[in-house]
C-alpha positions in Angstrom: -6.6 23.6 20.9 -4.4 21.4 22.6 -2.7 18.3 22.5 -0.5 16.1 24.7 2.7 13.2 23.5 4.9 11.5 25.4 4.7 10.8 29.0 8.5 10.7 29.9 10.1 8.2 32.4 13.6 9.9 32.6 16.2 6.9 33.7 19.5 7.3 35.8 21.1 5.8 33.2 22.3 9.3 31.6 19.8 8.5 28.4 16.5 10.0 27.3 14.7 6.4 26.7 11.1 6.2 27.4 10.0 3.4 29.6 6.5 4.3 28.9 4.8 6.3 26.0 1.1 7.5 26.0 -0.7 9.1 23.1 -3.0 11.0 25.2 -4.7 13.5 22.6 -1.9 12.7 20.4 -2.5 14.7 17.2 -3.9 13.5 14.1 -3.5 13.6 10.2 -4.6 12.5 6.9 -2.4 9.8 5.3 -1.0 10.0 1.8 0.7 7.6 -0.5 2.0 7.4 -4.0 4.7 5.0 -5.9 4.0 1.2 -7.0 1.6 0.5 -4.3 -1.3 3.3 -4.4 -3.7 3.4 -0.8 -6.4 6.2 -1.5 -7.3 8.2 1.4 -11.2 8.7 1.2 -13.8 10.5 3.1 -15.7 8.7 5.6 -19.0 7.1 4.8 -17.4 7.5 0.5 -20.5 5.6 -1.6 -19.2 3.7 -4.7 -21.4 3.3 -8.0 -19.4 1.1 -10.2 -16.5 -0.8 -9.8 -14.1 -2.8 -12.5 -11.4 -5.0 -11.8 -8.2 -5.4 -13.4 -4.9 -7.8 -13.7 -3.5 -6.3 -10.0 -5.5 -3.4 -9.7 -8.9 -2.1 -9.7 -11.2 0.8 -10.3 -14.1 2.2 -9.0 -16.6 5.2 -9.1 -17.9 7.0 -6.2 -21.2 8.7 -5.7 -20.3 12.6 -6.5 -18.0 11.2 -9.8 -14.6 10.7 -8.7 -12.3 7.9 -10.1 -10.4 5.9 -7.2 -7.8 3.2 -7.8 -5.8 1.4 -5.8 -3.8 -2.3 -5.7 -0.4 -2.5 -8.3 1.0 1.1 -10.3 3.7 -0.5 -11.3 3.0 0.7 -15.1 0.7 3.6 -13.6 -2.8 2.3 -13.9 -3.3 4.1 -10.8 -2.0 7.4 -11.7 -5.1 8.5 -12.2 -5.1 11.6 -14.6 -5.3 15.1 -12.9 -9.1 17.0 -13.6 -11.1 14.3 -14.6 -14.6 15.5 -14.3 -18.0 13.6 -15.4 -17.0 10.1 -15.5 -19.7 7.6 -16.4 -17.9 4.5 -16.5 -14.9 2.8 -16.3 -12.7 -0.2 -17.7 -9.8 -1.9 -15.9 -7.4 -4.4 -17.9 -4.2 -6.1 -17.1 -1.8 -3.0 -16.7 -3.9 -0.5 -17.6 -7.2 1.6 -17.1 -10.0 3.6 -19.1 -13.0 6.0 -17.9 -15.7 6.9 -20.4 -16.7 10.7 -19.9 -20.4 12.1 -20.1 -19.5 13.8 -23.5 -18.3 10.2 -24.9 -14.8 11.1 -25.2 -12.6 8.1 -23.6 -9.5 8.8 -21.1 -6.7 5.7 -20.9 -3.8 5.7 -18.5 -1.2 3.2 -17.7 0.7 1.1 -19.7 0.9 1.5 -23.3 3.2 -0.7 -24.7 1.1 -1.7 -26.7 -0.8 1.5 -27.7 -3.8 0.1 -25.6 -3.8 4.0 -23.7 -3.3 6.2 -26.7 -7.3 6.6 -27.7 -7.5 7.0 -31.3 -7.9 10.8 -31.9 -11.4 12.3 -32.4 -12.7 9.3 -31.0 -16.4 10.6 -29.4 -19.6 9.4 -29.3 -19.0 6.7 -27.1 -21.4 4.9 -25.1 -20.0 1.6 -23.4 -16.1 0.5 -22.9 -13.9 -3.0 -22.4 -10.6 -3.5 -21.6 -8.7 -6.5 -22.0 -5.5 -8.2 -21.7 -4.7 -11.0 -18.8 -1.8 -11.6 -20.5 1.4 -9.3 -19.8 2.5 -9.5 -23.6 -0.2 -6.8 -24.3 -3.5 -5.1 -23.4 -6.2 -3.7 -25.8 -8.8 -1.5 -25.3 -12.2 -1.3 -26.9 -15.0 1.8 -27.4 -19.0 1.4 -28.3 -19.8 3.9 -29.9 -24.0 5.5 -30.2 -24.1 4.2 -33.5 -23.7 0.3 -32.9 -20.3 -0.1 -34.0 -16.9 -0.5 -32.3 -14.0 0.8 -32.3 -10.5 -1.2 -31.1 -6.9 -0.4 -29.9 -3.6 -1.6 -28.6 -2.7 -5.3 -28.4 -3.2 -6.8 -31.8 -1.3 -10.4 -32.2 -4.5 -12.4 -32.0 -6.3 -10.1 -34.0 -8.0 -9.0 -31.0 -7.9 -5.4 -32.2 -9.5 -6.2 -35.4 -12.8 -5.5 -35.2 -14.6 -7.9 -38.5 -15.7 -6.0 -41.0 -19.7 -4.3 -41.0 -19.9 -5.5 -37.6 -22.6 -3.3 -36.6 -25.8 -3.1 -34.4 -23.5 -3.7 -31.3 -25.3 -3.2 -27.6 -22.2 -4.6 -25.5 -18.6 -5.5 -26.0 -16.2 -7.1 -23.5 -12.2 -7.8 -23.8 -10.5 -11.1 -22.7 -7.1 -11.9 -22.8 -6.7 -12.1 -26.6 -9.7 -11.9 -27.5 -12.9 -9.9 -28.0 -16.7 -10.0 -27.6 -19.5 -8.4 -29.2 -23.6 -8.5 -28.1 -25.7 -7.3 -31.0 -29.2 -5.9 -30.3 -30.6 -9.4 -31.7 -29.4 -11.1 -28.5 -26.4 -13.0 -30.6 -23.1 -12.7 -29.9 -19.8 -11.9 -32.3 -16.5 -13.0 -31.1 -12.8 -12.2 -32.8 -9.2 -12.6 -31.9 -7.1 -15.5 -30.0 -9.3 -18.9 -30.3 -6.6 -21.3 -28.9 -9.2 -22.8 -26.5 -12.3 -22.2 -28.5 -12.9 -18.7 -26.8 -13.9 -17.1 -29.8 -16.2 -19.9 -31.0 -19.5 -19.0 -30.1 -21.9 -21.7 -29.4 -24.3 -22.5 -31.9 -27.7 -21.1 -32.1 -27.0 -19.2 -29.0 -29.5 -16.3 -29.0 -31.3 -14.6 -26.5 -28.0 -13.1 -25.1 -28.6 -10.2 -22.3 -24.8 -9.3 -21.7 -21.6 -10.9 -21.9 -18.0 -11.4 -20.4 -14.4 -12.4 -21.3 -11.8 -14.2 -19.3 -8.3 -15.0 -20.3 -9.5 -18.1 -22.0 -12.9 -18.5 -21.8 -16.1 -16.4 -22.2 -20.0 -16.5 -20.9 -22.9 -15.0 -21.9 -26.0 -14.1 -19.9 -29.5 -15.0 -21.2 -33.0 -13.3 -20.9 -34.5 -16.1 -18.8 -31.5 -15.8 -16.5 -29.3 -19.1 -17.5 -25.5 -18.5 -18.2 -23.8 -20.3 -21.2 -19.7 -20.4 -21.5 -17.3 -21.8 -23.8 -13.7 -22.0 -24.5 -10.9 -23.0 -21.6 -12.5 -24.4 -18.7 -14.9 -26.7 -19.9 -13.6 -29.6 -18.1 -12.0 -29.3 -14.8 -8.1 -30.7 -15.6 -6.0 -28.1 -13.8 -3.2 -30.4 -15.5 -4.7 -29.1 -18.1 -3.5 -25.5 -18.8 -6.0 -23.1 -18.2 -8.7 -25.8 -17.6 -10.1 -24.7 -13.9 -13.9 -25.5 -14.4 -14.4 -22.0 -15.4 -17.0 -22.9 -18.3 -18.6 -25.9 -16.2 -22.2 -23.8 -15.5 -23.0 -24.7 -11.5 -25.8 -27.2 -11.8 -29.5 -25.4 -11.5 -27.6 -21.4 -11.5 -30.6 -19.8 -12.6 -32.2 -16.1 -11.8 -29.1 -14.2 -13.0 -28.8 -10.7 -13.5 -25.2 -10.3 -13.9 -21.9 -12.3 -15.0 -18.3 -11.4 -14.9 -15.5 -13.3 -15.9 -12.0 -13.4 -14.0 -8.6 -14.6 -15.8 -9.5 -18.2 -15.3 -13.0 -18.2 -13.0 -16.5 -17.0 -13.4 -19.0 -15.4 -11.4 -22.8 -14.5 -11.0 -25.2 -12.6 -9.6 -28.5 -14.0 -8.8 -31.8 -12.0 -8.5 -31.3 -12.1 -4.9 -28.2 -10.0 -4.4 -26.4 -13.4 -4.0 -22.5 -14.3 -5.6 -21.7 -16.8 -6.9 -18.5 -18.1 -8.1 -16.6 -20.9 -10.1 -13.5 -22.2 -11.5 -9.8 -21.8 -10.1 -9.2 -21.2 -6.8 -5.7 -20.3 -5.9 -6.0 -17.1 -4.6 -9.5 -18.1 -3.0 -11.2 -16.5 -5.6 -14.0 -18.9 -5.4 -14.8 -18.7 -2.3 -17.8 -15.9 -1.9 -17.7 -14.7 1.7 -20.3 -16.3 3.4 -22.3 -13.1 4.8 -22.2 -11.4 1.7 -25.5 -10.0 0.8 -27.3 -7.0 -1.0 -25.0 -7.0 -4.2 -25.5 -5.3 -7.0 -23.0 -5.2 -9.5 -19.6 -7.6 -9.7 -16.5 -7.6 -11.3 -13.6 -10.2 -12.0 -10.3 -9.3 -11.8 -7.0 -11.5 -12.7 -7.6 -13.4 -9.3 -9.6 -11.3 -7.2 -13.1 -10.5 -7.0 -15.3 -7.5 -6.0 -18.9 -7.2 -5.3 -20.5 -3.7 -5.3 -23.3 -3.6 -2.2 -26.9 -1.4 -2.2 -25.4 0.0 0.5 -22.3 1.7 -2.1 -19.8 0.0 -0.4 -17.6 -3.0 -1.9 -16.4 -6.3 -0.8 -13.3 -7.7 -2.2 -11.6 -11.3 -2.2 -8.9 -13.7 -3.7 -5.5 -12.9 -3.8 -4.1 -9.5 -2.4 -0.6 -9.9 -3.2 -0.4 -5.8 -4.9 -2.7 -4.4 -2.4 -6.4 -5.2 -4.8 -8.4 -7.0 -2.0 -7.8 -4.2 0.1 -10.8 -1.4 -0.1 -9.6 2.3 0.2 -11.0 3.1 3.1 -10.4 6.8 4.9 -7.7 6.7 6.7 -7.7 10.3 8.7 -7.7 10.7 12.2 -3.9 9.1 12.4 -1.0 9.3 14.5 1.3 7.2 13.5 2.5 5.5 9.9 4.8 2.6 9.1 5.6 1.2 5.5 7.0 -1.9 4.1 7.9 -4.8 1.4 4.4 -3.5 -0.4 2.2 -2.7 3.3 1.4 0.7 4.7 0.3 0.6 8.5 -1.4 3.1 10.1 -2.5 3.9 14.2 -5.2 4.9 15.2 -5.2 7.5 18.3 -7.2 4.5 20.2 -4.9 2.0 19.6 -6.0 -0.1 16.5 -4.2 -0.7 14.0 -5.2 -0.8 9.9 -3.3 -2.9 7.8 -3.4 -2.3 4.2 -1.5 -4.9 3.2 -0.7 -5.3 -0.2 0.3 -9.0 0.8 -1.3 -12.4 1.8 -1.1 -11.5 5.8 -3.2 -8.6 6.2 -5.6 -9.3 9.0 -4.4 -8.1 12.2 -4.2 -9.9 15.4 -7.7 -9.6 17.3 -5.7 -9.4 20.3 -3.7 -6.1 19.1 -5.2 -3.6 21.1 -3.7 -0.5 23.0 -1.3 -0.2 20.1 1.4 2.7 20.8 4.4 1.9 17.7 3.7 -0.2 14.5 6.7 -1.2 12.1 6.4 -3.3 8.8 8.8 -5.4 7.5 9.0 -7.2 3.5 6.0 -9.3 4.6 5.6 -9.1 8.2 4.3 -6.4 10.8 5.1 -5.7 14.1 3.2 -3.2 17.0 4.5 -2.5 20.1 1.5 -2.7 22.9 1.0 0.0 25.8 2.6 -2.6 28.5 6.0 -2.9 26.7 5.2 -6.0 24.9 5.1 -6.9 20.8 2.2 -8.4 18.7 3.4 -9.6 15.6 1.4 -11.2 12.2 2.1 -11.6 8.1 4.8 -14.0 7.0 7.2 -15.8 9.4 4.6 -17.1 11.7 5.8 -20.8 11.7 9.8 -20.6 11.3 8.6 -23.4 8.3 12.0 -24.8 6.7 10.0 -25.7 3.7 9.2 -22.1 3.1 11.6 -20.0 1.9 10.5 -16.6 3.7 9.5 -18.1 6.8 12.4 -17.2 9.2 9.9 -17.0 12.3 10.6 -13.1 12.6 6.5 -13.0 13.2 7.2 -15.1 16.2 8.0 -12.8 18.8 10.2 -14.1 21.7 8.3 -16.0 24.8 8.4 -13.6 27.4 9.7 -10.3 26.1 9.1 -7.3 27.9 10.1 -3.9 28.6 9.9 -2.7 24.8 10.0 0.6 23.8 10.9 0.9 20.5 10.8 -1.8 17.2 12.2 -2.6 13.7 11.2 -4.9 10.8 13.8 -5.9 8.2 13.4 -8.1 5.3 13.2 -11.4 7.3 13.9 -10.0 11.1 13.0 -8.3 13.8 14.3 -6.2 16.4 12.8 -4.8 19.9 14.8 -1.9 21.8 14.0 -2.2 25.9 13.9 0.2 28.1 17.2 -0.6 29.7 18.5 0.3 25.9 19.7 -3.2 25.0 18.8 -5.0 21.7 16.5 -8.3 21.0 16.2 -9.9 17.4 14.8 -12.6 16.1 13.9 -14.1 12.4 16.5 -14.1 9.9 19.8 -14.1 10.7 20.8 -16.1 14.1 23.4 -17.6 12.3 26.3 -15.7 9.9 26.5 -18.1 7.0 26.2 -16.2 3.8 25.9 -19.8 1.8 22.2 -20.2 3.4 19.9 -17.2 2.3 19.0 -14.8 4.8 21.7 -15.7 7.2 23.7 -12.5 7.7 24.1 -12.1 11.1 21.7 -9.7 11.1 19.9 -11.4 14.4 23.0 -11.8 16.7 23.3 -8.4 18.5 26.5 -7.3 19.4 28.1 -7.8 22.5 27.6 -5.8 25.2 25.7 -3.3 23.2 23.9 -1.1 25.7 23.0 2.7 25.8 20.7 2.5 22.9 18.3 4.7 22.2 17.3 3.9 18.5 17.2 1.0 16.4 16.4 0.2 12.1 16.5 -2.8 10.2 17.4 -2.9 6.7 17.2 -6.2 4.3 19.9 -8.0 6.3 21.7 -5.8 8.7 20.7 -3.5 11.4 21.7 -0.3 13.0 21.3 0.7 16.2 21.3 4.8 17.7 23.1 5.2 21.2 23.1 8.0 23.7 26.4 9.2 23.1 25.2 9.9 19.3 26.9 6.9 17.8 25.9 4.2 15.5 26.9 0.3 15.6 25.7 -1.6 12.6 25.6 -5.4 12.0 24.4 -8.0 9.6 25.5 -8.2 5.8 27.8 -5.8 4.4 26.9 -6.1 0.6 27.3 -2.2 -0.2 29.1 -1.3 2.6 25.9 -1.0 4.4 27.4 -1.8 8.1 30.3 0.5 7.8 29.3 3.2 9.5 31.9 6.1 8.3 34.2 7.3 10.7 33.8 10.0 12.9 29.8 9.9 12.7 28.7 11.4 15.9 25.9 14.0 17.1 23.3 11.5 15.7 20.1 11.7 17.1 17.5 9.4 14.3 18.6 6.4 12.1 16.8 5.0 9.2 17.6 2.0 7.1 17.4 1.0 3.3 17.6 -2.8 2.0 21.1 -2.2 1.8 21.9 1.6 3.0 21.4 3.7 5.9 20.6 7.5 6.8 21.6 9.2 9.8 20.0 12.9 11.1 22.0 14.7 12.8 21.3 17.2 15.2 22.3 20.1 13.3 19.1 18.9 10.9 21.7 17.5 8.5 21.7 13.8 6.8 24.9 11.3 6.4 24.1 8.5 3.9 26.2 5.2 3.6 25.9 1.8 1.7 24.4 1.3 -1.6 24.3 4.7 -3.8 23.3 1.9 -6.8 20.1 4.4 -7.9 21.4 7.9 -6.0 19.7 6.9 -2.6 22.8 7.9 -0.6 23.9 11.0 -2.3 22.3 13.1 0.1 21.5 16.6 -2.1 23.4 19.5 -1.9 22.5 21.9 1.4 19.6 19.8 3.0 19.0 21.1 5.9 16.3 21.8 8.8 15.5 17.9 8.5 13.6 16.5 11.3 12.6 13.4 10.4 14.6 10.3 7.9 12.9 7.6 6.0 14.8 4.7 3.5 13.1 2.7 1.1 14.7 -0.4 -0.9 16.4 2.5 -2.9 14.9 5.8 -2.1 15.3 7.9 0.5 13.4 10.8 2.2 14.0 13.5 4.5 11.2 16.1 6.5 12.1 19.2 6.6 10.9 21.2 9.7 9.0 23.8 7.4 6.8 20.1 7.0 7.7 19.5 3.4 9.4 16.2 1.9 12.6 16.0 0.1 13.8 12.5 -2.0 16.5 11.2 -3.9 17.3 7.7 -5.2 15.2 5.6 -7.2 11.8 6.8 -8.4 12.6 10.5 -9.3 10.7 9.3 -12.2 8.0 7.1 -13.3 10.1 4.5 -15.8 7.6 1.6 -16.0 10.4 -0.4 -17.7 12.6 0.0 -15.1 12.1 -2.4 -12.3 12.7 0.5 -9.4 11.5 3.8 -10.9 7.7 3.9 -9.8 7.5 7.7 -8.5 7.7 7.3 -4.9 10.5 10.2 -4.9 8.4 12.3 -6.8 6.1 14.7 -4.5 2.3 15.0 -5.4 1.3 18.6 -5.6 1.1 20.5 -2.5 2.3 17.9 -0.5 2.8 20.3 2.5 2.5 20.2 6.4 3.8 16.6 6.2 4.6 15.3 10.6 5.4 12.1 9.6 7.1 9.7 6.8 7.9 6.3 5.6 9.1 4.7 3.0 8.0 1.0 1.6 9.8 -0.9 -0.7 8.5 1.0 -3.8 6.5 3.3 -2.4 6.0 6.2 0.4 3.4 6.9 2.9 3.2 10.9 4.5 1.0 11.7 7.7 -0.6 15.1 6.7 -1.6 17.5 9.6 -5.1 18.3 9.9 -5.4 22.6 8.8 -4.9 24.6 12.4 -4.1 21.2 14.3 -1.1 21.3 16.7 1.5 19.5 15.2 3.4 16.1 16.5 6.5 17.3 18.7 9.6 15.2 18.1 11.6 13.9 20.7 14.9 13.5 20.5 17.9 12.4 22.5 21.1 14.5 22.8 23.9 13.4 25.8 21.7 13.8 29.3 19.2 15.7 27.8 15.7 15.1 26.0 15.1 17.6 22.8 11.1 18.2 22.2 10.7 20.5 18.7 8.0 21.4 16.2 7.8 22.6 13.3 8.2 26.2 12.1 5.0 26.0 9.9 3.0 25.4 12.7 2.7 28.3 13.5 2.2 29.9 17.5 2.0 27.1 20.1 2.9 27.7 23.6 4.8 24.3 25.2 3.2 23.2 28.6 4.4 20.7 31.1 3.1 18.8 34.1 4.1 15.9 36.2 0.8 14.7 36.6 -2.5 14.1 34.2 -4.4 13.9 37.4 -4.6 17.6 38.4 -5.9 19.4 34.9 -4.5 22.6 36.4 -0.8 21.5 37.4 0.3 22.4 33.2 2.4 25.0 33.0 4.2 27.0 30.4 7.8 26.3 29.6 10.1 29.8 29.4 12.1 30.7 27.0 11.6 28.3 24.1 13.5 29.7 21.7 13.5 29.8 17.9 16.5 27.8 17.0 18.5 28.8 13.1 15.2 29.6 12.4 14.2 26.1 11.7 12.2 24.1 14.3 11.4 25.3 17.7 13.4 23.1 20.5 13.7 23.1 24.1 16.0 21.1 26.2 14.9 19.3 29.6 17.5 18.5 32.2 16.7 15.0 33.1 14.7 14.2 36.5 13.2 11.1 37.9 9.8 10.5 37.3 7.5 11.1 34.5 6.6 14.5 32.4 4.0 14.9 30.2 4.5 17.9 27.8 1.5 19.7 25.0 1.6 22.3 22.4 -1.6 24.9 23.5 -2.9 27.4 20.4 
């Protein structure tokens, strides 16, 4: 078993930079992710049964019973709870989540401000579940049970949890944003709770009701010869008008129906056909049902985005993806490298694609990205450097628009840029390393006048900074590595974030916060500065054996060489009513044989070795030399070398790699011209 990084282009210039990097065989691994922005990793060719959408998140159930969720955990709807076996259905609301077991006993997780997650003790014998709640005030949850009635819980203000007296004989419920809807076995429909647009008046002689659905303000109900009827908000198009989007104006001749769903202020259908349909507001392009979709069988409506469950058990999503809910887990094994920002994870693929799982507007990456070898990802923009030395950027900052606030142009990547071997994305800027170790930046920051926002300086590199090996963008500041071990930092100084302390030398990775920095040194030990606001730069006590640094907004993180993650800063719990503490510095279980790290905004990414896989070797620069380890956990791998891929028997083994403070395994290369490829061999 064997794999190959790095093919070296030792310079004269006294510095290990690459002037080319190949990831020929470059080892592989399983990405993880946890904190406000949740990206399940899922087997290949994963089948999906149901689905349910919620305020920024969604739901769904997979063929052999397990619950996925993905999109905003800022109150820990996604936190799915640990064991849950024989799940029949599920329920997504505003902030928060339900599943309905096989033994009809009901699980809630999320937020519970409300109460809308405690389920009412010795609750059982349940047969169908709602959750509702558009509205941030509250959510409230809602149970079926075998006997026709129905039980309610949490948000109460519009007397949404009061289920009316000797309401019985129930087939269906659903939850809108205040309100609540029952189908009875007769076909007629019971409504209860906020009526402030008429949601809760049911039409009239409406009978012959099939199955129902809630929105914030408006509801719908299906009918046995396949016509919909609505009522409540939305029965004129005046988006003036609050809440009146057209969402209970009935498309003219929808017929053959099977299924409805209702979103916060849209509708949608599905026709006989395996067609979509879908009306009322459009912000977030909600209405607008891709135009190859076909083979649907089930729907759900979300606050603004939609999903569509396909025959084939896969799922199509739209609308707005601004917490990650448009974006489909997907697996995401077989990768070599992992980047992590504002709310996006990136990942590379060993043949040079790129997936975006952007939690963001700008997640569909440029067709012309191919022969990736480096991804980075800034608030809202991403950047990849391509196997010829140049960038491909995309996400926000395309246009350098004055009327936009966030568009600094740090997507546009300077006309004729070359030579790159290394890049950075801050907040609004971006910053390429070439191989003759100078600095390039653009976005944000090409002007040092704290009265305009986002003007720090960060964009005018020093002077006469050469030798650099090594470069990180924070918010609005930047640091950059050199060869001599040094660090030069520029841009905004809020916490003290571009005063790198005195003395720092021996430095041989950088990473940078919003608005603090971490330095590895290479005796595996960290040096924080900047912001210590949440803890993120009180390094803890005796860590050591680090081979790898990651900063979040306020969070920090640190791989050990036995391939296990250490944190400190914010998120060492999950405090949903703290605006920082979503549990991206707390570890899941067994997170072990980590190669790689990143940290987002809220949230952290690992690259998990595949079981008996050689691992990545780091490369490192220290004076004249270049520094290859791996970790001890690895286990026995011999280190080859060759100057040549061309001759598959020119690799031979490098003596005398010793076992350094019984750590990481290193050997140190005197520099020589050319290129030298090196692999680990089982």
């Amino acid at each position: 078993m064997k794999t190959t990084i790095l093919a070296l282009s030792f310079m004269a210039l006294g510095f290990s930079l690459p002037a080319q990097v190949q990831t020929v065989n470059q080892p592989t691994g399983a990405v993880a992710s946890w904190g406000k922005y949740v990206l399940p990793n899922l087997p290949a060719a994963t089948r999906f049964i149901k689905i349910s959408a919620g305020g920024l998140h969604n739901i769904a159930l997979t063929s052999d019973r397990t619950l996925v969720a993905w999109g905003d955990n800022s109150r820990g709807q996604c936190r799915i709870p640990a064991n849950q076996t024989g799940i029949k259905d599920i329920a997504a609301a505003y902030l928060h989540s339900l599943a309905l077991k096989t033994d009809g006993t009901v699980v809630a997780w999320g937020n519970n401000s409300s109460g809308e997650s405690t389920v009412p003790a010795g609750l059982t014998g349940v047969i169908a579940i709602a959750a509702g709640g558009f509205q941030p005030a509250g959510d409230h949850s809602m149970a079926l049970k075998w006997d026709g009635t129905v039980v309610a819980w949490g948000a109460n203000g519009s007397g949404q949890g009061t289920v009316p007296g000797n309401l019985s004989d129930v087939i269906a419920i659903a939850a809108g944003g205040a309100h609540s809807l029952a189908l009875k076995w007769d076909g007629t429909v019971v409504a209860w709770g906020d009526n402030s647009h008429g949601q809760s008046t049911v039409p009239a002689n409406l009978t012959g009701v099939v199955a129902i659905a809630a929105g914030a303000y408006h509801s719908i109900a299906l009918k046995s010869d396949g016509t919909v009827v609505a009522w409540g908000a939305g029965v004129t198009n005046m988006p003036s008008t609050t809440y009146d989007y057209g969402q209970s104006i009935i498309p003219t001749n929808l017929g053959g129906v099977t299924a409805i769903a209702a979103g916060a202020y849209f509708s949608m259908a599905l026709r006989s056909d395996g067609s979509v349909l879908a009306w009322g507001m459009n912000w977030y392009g909600e209405t607008n049902v891709p135009p190859t979709l076909s083979g649907v069988i089930g729907i759900s409506a979300g606050a603004g985005q939609c999903l569509a469950l396909q025959s084939d058990g896969t799922i199509a999503a739209w609308g707005t993806n601004g917490s990650g809910q448009r974006t489909v887990p997907t697996s995401l094994n077989g990768i070599i490298a992992i980047a992590a920002g504002g709310t996006q994870t990136l990942a590379l693929r060993p043949d040079g694609t790129v997936i975006d799982c952007t939690t963001g507007p700008n997640s569909i990456v440029p067709a012309n990205l191919t022969n990736a070898i480096a991804i980075a990802a800034g608030f809202y923009h991403s950047l990849a450097i391509k196997s010829d030395g140049t960038v491909v950027a995309w996400g926000e900052g395309m246009h350098k628009d004055p009327n936009d606030s966030w568009d600094f142009g740090q997507a546009m990547v300077p006309t004729n840029l070359s030579g790159v071997v290394a890049i950075a994305a801050g907040g609004y800027h971006s910053l390429a390393l070439k191989s003759d170790g100078t600095v390039v930046a653009w976005g944000a920051g090409l002007t040092n006048d704290p009265s305009s926002f986002g003007n720090y300086g960060q964009s005018i590199v020093p002077s006469n900074l050469t030798g650099v090996i090594a470069i990180a963008a924070g918010i609005y500041h930047c640091v950059a590595l050199k060869s001599d071990g040094t660090v030069v930092a520029w841009g905004s100084n809020f916490a003290g974030e571009t005063t790198v302390p005195a003395n720092l030398s021996g430095v041989v990775a950088i990473a940078a916060g919003d608005t603090h920095n971490l330095a590895l040194k290479s005796d595996g030990t960290v040096v924080a500065w900047g912001s210590n606001a949440y803890g993120q730069r009180t390094v803890p006590a005796n860590l050591h054996g680090v081979i790898a640094i990651a900063a979040g907004t306020a969070h920090s993180l640190a791989l050990k060489s036995d391939g296990t993650i250490v944190a400190w800063g914010a998120g060492l719990t999950f405090n949903p009513s703290d605006t920082v503490d979503y549990g991206q510095s707390i570890m899941p279980v067994n997170t072990s044989n980590v190669t790689a790290i990143a940290a987002g905004q809220f949230h952290t990414v690992a690259l998990i070795a595949v079981s008996n896989a050689p691992p990545a070797l780091q490369m490192q620069s220290s004076g004249p030399n270049v520094v290859l380890s791996w970790p001890l956990w690895a286990g026995s791998f011999l280190l080859e070398s060759t100057d040549t891929l061309s001759d598959p028997n020119s690799w031979t083994t490098v003596a005398n790699v010793p076992l350094i403070a019984g750590s990481h395994y290193t050997v140190t290369n005197q520099m020589s011209a050319g290129n030298r490829f090196y692999r680990l061999e089982k």
